[in-house]
TIBAKOL-786940 format. One record per residue: x, y negated, z negated of N, C-alpha, C, O in turn; residue number from 1. Coordinates in Angstrom, 3 decimals. Atoms other than C-alpha are relative to their C-alpha. Layout:
<recs>
<n.x->X n.y->Y n.z->Z ca.x->X ca.y->Y ca.z->Z c.x->X c.y->Y c.z->Z o.x->X o.y->Y o.z->Z nr->NUM>
...
</recs>
This chain:
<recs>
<n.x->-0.800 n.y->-0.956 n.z->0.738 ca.x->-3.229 ca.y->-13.165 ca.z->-13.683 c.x->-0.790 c.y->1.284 c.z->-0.263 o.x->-0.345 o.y->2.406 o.z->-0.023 nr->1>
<n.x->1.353 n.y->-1.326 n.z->0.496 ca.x->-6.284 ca.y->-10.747 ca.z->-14.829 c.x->-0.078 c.y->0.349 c.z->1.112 o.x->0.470 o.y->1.447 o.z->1.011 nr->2>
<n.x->0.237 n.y->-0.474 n.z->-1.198 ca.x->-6.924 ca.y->-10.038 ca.z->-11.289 c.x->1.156 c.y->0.865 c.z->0.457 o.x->0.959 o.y->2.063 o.z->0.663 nr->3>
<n.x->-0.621 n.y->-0.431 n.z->-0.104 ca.x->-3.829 ca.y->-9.339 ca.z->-10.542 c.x->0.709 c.y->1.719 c.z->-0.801 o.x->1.305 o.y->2.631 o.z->-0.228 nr->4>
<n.x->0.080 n.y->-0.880 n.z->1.238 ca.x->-3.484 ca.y->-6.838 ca.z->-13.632 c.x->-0.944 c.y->1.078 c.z->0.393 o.x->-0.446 o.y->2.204 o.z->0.397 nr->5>
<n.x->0.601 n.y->-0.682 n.z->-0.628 ca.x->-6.457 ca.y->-5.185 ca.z->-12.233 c.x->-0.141 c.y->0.508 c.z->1.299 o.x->-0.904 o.y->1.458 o.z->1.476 nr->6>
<n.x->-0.428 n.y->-0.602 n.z->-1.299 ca.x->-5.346 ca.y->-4.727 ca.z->-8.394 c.x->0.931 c.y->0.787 c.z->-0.732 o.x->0.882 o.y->1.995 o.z->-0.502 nr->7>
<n.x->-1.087 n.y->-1.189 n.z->-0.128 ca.x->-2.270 ca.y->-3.253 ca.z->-10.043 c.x->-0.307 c.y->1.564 c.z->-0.824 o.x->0.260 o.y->2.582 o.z->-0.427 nr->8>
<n.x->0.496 n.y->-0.819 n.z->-0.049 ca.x->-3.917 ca.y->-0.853 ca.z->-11.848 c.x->-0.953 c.y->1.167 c.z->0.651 o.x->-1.113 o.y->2.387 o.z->0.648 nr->9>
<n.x->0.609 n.y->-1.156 n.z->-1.377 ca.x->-6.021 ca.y->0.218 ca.z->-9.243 c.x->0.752 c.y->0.580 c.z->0.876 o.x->0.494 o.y->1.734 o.z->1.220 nr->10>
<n.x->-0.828 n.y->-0.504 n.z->-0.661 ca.x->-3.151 ca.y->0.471 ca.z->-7.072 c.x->0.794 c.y->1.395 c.z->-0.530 o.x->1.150 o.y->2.403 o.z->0.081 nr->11>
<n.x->-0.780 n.y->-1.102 n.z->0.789 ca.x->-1.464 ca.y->2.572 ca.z->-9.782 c.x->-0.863 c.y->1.316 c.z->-0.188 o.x->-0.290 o.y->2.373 o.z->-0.451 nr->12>
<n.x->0.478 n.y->-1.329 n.z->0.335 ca.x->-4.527 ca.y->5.138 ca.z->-10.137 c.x->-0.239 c.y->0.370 c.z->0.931 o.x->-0.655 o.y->1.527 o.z->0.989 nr->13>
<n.x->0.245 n.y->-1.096 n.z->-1.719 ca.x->-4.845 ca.y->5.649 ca.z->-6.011 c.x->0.644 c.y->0.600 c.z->0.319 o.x->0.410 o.y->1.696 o.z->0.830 nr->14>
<n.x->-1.580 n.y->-0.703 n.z->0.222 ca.x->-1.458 ca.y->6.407 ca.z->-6.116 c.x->-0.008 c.y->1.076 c.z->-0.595 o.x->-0.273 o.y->2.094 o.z->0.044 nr->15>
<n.x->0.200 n.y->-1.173 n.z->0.544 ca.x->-1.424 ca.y->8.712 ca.z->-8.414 c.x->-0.773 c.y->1.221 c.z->0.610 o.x->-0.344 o.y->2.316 o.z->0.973 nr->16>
<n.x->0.593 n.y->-1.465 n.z->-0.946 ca.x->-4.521 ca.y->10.690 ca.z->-6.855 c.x->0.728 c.y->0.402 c.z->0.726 o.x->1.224 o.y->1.508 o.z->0.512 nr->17>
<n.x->-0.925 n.y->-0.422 n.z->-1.001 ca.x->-2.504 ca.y->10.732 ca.z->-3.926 c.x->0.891 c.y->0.925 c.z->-0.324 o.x->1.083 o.y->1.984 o.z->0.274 nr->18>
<n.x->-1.068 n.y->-1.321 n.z->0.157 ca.x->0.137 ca.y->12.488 ca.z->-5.584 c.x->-0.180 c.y->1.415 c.z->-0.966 o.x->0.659 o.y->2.298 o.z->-1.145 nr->19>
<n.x->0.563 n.y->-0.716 n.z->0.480 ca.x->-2.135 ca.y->14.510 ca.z->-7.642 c.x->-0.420 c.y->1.275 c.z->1.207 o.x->-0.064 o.y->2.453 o.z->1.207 nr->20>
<n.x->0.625 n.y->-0.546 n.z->-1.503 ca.x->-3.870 ca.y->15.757 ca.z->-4.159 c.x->0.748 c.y->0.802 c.z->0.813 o.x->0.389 o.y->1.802 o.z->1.436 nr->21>
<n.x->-0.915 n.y->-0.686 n.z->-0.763 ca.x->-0.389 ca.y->16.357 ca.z->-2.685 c.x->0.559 c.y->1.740 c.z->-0.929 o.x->0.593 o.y->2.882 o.z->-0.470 nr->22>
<n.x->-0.560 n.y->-0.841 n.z->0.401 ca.x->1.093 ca.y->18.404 ca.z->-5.447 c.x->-1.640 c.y->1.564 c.z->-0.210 o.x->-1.355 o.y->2.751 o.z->-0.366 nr->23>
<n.x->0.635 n.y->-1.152 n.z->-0.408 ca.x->-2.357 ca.y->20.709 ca.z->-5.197 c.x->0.244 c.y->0.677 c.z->1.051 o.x->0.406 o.y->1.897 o.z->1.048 nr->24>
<n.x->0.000 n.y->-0.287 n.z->-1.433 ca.x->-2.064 ca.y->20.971 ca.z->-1.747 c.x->1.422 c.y->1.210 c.z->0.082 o.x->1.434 o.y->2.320 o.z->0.614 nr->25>
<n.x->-1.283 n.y->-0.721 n.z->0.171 ca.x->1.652 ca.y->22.240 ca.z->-2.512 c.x->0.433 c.y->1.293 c.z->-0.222 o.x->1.209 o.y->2.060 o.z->0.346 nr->26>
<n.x->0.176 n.y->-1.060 n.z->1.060 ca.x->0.878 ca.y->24.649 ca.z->-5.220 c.x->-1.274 c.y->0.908 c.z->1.099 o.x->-1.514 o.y->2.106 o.z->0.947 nr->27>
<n.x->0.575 n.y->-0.903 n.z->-1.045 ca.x->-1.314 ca.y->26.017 ca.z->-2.540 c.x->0.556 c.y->0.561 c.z->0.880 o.x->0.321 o.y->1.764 o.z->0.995 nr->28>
<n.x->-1.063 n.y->-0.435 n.z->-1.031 ca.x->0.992 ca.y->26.541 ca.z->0.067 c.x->0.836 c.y->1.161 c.z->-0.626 o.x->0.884 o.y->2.309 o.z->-0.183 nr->29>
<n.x->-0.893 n.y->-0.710 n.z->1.031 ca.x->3.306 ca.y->27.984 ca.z->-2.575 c.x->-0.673 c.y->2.015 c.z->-0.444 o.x->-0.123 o.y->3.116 o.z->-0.413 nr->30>
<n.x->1.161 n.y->-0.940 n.z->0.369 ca.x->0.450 ca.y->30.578 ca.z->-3.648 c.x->-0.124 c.y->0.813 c.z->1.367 o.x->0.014 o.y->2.027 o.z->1.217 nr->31>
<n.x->-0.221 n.y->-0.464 n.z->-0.710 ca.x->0.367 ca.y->31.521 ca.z->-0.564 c.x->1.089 c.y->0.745 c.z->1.086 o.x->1.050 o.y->1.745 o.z->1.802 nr->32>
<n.x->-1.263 n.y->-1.458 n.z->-0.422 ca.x->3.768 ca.y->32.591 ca.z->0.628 c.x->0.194 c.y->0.474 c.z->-1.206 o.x->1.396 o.y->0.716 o.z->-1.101 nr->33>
<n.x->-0.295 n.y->-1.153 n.z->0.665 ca.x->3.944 ca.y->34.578 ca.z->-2.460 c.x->-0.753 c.y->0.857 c.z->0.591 o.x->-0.086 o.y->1.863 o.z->0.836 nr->34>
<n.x->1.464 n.y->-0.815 n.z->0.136 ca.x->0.584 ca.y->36.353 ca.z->-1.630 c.x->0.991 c.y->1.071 c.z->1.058 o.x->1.115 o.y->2.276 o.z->0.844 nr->35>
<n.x->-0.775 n.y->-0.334 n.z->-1.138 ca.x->2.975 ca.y->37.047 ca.z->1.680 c.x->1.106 c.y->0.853 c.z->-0.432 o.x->1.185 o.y->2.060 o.z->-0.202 nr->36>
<n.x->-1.042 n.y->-0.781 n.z->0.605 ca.x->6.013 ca.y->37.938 ca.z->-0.029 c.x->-0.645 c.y->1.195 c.z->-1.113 o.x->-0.025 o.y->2.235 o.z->-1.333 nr->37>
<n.x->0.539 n.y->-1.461 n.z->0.990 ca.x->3.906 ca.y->40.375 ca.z->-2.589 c.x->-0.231 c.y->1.107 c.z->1.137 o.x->0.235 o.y->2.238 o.z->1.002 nr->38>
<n.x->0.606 n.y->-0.713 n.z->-0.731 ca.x->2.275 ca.y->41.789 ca.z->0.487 c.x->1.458 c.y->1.057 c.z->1.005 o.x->1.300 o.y->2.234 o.z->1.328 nr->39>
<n.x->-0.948 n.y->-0.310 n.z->-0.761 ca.x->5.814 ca.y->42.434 ca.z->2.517 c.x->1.105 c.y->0.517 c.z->-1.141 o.x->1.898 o.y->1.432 o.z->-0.919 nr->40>
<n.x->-0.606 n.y->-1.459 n.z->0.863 ca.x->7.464 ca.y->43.830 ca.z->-0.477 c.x->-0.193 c.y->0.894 c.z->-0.382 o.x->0.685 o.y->1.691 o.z->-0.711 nr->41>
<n.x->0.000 n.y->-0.989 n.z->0.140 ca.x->5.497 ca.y->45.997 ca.z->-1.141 c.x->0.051 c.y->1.066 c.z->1.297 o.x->0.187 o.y->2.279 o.z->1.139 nr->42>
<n.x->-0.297 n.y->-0.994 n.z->-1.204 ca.x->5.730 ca.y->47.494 ca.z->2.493 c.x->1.492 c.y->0.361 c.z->0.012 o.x->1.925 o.y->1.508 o.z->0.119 nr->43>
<n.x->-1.473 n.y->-0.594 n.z->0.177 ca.x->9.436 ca.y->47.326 ca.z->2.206 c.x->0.459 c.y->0.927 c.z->-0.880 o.x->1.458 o.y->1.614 o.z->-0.666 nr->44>
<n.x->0.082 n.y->-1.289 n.z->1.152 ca.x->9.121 ca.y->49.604 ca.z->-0.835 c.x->-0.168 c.y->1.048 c.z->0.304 o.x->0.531 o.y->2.021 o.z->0.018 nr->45>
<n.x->0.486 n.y->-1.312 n.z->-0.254 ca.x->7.215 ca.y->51.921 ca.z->0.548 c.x->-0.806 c.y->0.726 c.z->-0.977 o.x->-0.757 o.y->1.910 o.z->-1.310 nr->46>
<n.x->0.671 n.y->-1.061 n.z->0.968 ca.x->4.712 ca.y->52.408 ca.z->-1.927 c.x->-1.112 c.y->-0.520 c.z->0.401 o.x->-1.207 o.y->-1.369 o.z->1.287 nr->47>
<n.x->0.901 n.y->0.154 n.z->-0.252 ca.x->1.275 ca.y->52.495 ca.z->-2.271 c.x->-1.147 c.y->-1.265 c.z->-0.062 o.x->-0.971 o.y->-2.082 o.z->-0.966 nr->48>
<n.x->1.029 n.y->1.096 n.z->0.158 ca.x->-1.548 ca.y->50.018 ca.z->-1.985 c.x->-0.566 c.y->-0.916 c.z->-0.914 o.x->-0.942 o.y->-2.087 o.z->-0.860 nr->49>
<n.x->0.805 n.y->-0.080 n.z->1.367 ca.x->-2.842 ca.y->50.453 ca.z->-5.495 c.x->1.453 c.y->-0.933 c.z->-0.706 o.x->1.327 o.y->-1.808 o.z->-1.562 nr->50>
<n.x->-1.099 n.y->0.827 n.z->1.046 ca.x->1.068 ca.y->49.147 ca.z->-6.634 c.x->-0.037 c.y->-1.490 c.z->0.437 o.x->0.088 o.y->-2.005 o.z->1.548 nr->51>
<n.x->0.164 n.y->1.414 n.z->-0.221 ca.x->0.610 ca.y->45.611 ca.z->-7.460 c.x->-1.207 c.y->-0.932 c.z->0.323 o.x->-1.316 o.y->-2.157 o.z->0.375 nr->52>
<n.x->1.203 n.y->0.494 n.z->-0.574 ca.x->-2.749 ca.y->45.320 ca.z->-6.345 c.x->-0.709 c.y->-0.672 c.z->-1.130 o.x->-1.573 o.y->-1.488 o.z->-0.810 nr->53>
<n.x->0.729 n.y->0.700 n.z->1.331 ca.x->-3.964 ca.y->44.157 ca.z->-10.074 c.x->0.908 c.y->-1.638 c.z->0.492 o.x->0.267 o.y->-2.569 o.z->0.981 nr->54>
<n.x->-0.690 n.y->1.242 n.z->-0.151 ca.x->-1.106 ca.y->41.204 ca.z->-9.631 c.x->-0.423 c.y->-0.808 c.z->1.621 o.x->-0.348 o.y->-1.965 o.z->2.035 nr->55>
<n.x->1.164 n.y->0.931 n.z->-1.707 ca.x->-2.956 ca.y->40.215 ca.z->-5.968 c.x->-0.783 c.y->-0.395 c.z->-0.482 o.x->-0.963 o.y->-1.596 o.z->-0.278 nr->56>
<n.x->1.294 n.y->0.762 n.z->0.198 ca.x->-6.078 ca.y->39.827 ca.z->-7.658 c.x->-0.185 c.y->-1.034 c.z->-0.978 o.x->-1.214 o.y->-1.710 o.z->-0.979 nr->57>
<n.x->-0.258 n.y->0.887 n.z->0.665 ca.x->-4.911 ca.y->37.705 ca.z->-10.286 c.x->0.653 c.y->-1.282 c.z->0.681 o.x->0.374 o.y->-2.458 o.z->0.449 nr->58>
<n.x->-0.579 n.y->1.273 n.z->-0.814 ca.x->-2.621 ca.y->35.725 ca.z->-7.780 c.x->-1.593 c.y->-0.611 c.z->0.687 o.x->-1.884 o.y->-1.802 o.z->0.572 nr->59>
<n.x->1.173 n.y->0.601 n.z->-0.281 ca.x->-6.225 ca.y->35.409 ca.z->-6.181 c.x->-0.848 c.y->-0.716 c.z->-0.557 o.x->-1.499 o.y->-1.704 o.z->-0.216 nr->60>
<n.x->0.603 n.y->1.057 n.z->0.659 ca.x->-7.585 ca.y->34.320 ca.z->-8.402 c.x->0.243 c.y->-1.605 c.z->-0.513 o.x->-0.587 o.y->-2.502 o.z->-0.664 nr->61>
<n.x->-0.302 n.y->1.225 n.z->-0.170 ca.x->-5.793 ca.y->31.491 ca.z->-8.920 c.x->0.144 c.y->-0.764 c.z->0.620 o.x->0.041 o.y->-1.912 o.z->0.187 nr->62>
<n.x->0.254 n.y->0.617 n.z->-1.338 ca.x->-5.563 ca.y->30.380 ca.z->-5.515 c.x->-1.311 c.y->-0.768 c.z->-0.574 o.x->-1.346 o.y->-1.988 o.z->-0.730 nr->63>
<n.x->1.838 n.y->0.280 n.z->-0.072 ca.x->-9.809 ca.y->30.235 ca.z->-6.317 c.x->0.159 c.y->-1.295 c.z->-0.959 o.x->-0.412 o.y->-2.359 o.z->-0.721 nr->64>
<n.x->0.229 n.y->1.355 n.z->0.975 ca.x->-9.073 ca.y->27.793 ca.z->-9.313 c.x->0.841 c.y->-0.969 c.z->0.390 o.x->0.633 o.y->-2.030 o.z->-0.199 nr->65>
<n.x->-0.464 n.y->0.975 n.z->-0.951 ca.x->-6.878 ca.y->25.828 ca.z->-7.178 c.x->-0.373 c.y->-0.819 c.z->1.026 o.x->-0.135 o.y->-1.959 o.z->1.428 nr->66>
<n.x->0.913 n.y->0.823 n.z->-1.186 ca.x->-9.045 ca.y->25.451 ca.z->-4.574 c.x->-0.956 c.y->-0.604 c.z->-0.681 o.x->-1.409 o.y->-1.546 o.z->-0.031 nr->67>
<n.x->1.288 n.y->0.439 n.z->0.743 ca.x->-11.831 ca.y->24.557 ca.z->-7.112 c.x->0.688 c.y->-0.995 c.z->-0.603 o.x->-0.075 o.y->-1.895 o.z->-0.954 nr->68>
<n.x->-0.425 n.y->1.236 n.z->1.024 ca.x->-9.282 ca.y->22.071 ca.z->-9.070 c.x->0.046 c.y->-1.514 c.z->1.554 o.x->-0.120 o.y->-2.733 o.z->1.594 nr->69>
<n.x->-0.215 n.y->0.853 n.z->-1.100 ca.x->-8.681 ca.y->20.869 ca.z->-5.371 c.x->-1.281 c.y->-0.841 c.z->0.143 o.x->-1.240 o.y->-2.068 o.z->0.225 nr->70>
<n.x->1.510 n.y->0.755 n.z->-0.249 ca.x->-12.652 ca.y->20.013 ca.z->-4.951 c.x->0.190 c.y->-0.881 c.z->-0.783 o.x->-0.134 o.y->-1.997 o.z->-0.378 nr->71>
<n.x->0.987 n.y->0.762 n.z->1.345 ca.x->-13.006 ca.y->18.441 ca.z->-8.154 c.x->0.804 c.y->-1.468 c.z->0.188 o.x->0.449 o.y->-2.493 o.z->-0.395 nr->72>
<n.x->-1.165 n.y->1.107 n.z->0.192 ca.x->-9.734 ca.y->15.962 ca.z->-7.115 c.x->-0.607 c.y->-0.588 c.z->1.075 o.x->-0.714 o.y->-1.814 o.z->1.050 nr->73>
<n.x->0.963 n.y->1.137 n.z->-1.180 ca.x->-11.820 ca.y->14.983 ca.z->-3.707 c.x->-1.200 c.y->-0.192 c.z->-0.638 o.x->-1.979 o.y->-0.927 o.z->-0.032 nr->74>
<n.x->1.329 n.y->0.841 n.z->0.399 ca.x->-14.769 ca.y->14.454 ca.z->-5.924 c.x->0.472 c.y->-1.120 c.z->-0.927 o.x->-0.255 o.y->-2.062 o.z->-1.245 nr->75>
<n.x->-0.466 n.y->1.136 n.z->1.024 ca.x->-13.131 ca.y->12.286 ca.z->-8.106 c.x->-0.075 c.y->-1.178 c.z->0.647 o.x->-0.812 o.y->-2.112 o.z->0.331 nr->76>
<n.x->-0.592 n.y->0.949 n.z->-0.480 ca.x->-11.652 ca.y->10.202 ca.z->-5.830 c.x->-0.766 c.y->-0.562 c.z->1.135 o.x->-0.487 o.y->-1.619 o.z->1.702 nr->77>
<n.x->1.912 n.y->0.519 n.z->-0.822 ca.x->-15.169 ca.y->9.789 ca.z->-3.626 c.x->-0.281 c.y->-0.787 c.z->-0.676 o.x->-0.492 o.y->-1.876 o.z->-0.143 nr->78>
<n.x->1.233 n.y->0.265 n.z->0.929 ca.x->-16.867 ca.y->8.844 ca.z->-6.990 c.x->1.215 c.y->-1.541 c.z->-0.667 o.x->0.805 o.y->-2.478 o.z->-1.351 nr->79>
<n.x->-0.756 n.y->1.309 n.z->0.708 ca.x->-13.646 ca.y->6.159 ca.z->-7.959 c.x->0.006 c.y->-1.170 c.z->1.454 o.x->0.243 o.y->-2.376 o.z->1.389 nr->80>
<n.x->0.010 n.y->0.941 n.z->-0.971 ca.x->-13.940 ca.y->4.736 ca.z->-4.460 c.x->-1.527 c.y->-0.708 c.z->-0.047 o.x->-1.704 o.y->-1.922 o.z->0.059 nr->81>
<n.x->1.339 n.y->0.802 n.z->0.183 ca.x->-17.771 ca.y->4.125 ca.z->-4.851 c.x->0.250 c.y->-0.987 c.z->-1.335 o.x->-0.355 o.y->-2.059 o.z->-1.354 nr->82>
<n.x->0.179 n.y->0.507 n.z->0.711 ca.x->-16.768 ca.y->2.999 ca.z->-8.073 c.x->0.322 c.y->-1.578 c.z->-0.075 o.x->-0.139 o.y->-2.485 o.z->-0.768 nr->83>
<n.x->-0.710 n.y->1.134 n.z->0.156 ca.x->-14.527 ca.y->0.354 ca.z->-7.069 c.x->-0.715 c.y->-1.477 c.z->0.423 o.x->-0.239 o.y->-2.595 o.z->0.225 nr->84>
<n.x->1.259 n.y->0.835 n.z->-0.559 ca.x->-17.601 ca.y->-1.668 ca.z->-5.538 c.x->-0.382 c.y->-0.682 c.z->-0.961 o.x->-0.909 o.y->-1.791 o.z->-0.866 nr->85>
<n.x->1.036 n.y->0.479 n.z->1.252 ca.x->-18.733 ca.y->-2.089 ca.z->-9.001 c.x->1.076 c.y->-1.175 c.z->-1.090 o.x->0.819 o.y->-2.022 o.z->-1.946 nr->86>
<n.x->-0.813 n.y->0.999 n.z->1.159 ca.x->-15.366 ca.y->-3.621 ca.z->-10.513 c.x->0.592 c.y->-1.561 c.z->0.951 o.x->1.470 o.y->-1.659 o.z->1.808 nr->87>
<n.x->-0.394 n.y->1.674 n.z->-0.201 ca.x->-15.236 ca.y->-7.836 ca.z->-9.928 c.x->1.665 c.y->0.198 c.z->0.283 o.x->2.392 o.y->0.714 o.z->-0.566 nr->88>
<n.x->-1.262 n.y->0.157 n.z->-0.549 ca.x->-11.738 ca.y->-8.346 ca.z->-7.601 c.x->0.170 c.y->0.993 c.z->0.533 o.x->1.240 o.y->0.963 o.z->1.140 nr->89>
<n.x->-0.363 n.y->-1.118 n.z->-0.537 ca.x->-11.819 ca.y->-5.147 ca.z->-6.410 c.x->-0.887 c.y->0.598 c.z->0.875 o.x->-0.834 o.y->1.747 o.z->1.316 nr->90>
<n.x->0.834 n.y->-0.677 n.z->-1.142 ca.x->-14.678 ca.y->-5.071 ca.z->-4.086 c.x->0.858 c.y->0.051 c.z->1.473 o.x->1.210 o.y->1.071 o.z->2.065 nr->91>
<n.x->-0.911 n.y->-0.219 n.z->-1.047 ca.x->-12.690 ca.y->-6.167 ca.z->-1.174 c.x->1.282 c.y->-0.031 c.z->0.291 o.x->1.851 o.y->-0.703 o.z->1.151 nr->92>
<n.x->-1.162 n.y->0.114 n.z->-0.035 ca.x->-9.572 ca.y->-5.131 ca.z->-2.024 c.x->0.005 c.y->1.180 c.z->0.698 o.x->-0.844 o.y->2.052 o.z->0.513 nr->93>
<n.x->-0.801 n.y->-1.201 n.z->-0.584 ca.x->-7.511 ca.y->-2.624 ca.z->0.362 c.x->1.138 c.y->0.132 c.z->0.134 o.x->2.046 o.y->-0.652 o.z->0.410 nr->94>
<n.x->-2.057 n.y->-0.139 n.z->0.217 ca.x->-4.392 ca.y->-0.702 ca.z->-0.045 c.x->0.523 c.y->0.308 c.z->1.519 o.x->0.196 o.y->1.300 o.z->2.169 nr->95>
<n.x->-0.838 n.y->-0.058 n.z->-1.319 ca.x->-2.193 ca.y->-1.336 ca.z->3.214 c.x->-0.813 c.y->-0.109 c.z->1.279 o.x->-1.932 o.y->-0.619 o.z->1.346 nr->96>
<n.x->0.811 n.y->1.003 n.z->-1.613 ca.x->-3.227 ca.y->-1.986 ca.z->6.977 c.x->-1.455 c.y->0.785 c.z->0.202 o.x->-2.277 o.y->-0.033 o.z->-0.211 nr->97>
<n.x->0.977 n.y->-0.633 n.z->-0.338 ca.x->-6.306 ca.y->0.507 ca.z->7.912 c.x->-0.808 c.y->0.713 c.z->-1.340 o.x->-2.015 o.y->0.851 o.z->-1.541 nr->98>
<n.x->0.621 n.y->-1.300 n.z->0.909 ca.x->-6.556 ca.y->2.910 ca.z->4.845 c.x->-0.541 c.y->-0.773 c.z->-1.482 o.x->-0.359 o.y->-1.889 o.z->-1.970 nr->99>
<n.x->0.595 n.y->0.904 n.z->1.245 ca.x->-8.545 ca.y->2.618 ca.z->1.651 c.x->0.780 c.y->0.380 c.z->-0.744 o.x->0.704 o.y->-0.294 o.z->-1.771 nr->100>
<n.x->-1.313 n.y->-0.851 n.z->1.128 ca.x->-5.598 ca.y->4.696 ca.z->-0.289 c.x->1.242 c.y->0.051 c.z->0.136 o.x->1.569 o.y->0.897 o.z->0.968 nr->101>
<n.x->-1.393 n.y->0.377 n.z->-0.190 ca.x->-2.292 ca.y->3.935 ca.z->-0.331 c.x->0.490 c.y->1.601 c.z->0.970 o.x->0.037 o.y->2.741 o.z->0.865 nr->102>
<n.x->-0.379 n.y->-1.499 n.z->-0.933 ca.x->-0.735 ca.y->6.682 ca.z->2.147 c.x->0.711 c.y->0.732 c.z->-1.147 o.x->0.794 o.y->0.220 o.z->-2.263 nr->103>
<n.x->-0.344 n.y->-0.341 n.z->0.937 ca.x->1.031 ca.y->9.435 ca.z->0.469 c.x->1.220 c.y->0.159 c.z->0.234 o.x->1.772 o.y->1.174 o.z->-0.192 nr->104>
<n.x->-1.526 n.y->0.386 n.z->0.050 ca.x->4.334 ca.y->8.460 ca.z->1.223 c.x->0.035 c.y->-1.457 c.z->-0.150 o.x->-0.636 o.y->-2.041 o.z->0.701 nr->105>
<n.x->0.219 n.y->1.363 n.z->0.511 ca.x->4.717 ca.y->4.936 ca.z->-0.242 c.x->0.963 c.y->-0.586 c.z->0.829 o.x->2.056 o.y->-0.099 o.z->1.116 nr->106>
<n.x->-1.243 n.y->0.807 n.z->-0.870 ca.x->6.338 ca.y->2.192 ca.z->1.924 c.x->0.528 c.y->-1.169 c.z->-0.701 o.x->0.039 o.y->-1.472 o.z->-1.789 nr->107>
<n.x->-0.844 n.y->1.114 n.z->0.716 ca.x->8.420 ca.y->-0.605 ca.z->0.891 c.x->-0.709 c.y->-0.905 c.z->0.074 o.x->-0.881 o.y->-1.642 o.z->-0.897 nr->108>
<n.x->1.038 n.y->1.484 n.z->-0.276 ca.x->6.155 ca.y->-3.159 ca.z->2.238 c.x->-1.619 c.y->0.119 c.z->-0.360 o.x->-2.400 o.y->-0.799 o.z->-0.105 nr->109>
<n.x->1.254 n.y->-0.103 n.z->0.609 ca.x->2.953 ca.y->-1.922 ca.z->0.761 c.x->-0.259 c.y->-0.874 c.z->-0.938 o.x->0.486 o.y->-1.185 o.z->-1.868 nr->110>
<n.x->0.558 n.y->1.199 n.z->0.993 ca.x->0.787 ca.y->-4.510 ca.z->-0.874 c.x->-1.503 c.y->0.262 c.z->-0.045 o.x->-2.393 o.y->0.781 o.z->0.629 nr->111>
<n.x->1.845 n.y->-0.037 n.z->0.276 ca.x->-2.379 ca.y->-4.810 ca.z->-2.279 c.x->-0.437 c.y->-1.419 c.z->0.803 o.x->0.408 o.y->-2.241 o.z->1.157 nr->112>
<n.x->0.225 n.y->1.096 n.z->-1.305 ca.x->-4.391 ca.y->-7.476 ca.z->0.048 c.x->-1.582 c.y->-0.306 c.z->-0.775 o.x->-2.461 o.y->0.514 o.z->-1.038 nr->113>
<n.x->1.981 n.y->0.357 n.z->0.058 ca.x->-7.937 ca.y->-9.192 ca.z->-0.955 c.x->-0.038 c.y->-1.164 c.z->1.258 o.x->-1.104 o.y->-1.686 o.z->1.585 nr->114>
</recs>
């Protein structure tokens, strides 16, 4: 029963990264066709360089703490996979056929396996 309790929690916090990981990845994409759409409206305007250019460097900047929130979510999830070595029932447990992380589209037949 305890074992079990503890695969499913593990299962429940790989998961999660996973969808932690995706929705960065997202919010990146996102960040980036604005950067696009700022850049192509202001040509359709017809104004100058300088208009809007404060709101680029702020959109840039957040990109930067995106990409930096992005690192910190693959260091995490390095430092919880070494970790999992260390927790009893969960050394050789793996989520689904090849991978150590549940994919990030969840399947019906996904199981935790020791």
């Amino acid at each position: 029963m305890r074992k079990h309790q503890i695969e499913q929690a593990a299962y429940e916090v790989a998961t999660q990264i996973r969808t932690v990981e995706g929705v960065i990845d997202d919010a990146l994409g996102e960040i980036a066709e604005l950067q696009a759409r700022l850049i192509r409206a202001r040509t359709t305007a017809a104004v100058g360089v300088a208009t809007g250019h404060a709101a680029l460097e702020q959109l840039g900047a957040a990109l930067q703490g995106l990409i930096a929130a992005r690192g910190g979510m693959v260091n995490c999830h390095a430092e919880l996979v070494g970790a999992k070595a260390l927790v009893p029932g969960l050394r050789t447990v793996s989520f689904g056929d090849a991978e150590e992380c549940p994919p990030p589209a969840g399947r019906a037949d996904l199981r935790v396996v020791a």
